[in-house]
Every structure is written in C-alpha cells, then in structure tokens.
N, C-alpha and C positions, 0 to 999 in steps of 0.2 A: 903687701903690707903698706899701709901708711902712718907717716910719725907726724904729730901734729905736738904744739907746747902753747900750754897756757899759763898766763899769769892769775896767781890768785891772790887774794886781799893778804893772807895772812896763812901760817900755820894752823890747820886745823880738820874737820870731818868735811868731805863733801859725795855729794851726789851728778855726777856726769851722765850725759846721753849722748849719743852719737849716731845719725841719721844718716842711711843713705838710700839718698832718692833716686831711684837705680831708671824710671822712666823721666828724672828733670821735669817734673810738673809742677815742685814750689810745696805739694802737698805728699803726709804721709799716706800709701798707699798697702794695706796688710800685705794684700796678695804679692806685690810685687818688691814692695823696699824693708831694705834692713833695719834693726835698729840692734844695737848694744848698749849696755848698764856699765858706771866703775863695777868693781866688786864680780860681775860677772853672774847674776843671779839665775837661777834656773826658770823661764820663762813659760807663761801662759799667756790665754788671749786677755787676762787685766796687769797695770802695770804691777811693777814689782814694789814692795814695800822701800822707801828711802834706807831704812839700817841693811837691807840686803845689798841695797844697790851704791853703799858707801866707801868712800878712801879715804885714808888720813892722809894728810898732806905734809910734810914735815917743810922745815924752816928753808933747806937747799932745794935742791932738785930731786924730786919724785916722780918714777915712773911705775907705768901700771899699762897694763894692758889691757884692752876692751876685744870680746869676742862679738863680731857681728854676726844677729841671726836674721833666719827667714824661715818664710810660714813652708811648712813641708807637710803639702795633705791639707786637712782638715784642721786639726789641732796641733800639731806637731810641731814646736819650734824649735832650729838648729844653724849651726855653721853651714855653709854651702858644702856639696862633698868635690870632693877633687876626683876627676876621671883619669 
C-alpha cells in the first residue's frame, strides 16, 4: 500500500488518476502498467466517465482509496491477485 496527500483548491467534486509505471519508461504502457480512478469505477479498455470516477472532497481531511488495476488477458481488467 502506498499513502500519498494532496492539497486541493477547495471543498468540492473531483476526479483522480493514479499511474503506475511498473517498466519506468515515462510512458503509459496497457500491457504492462496500472492505472486506478477516485471512485473506483469498473473498468474497460475506454476511460471511465468523470461522474464515475469522482470524490467529494470535504473542507478537512478526506480519504479514499484508489484500487490499482491491470490488463489480465485480453480484456479483463483487475487488481493484481496475491499468490
């Protein structure tokens, strides 16, 4: 797990991504790197709509959790599984 904190302008809606570039090439790669949404939305190979992929932010401190996935198969996008 990693915890990362962002500052934002203001109380309100937003939309987060979170990339990980699992070969460090600078670029995203399907096959190989993850990506997660706020909100957590059920993923295809187009992005997800912004109202799916949104948090509210409130005036203190807001947390939320992001699930990172990856391409499993052909179409199939998920969590890594644990062996």
């Amino acid at each position: 797990p990693a915890t990362l904190c962002m500052r934002v302008p203001g109380a309100g809606h937003y939309a987060l991504s979170v990339l990980h570039d699992r070969d460090r090439n600078l670029k995203f790669g399907l096959f190989s790197d993850g990506i997660g949404f706020s909100g957590n939305p059920h993923l295809t190979r187009s992005k997800p709509r912004a109202a799916s992929a949104g948090v509210t932010a409130g005036a203190g401190l807001t947390r939320i959790t992001i699930t990172m996935n990856y391409l499993h198969g052909f179409m199939r996008f998920g969590p890594l599984e644990r062996k």
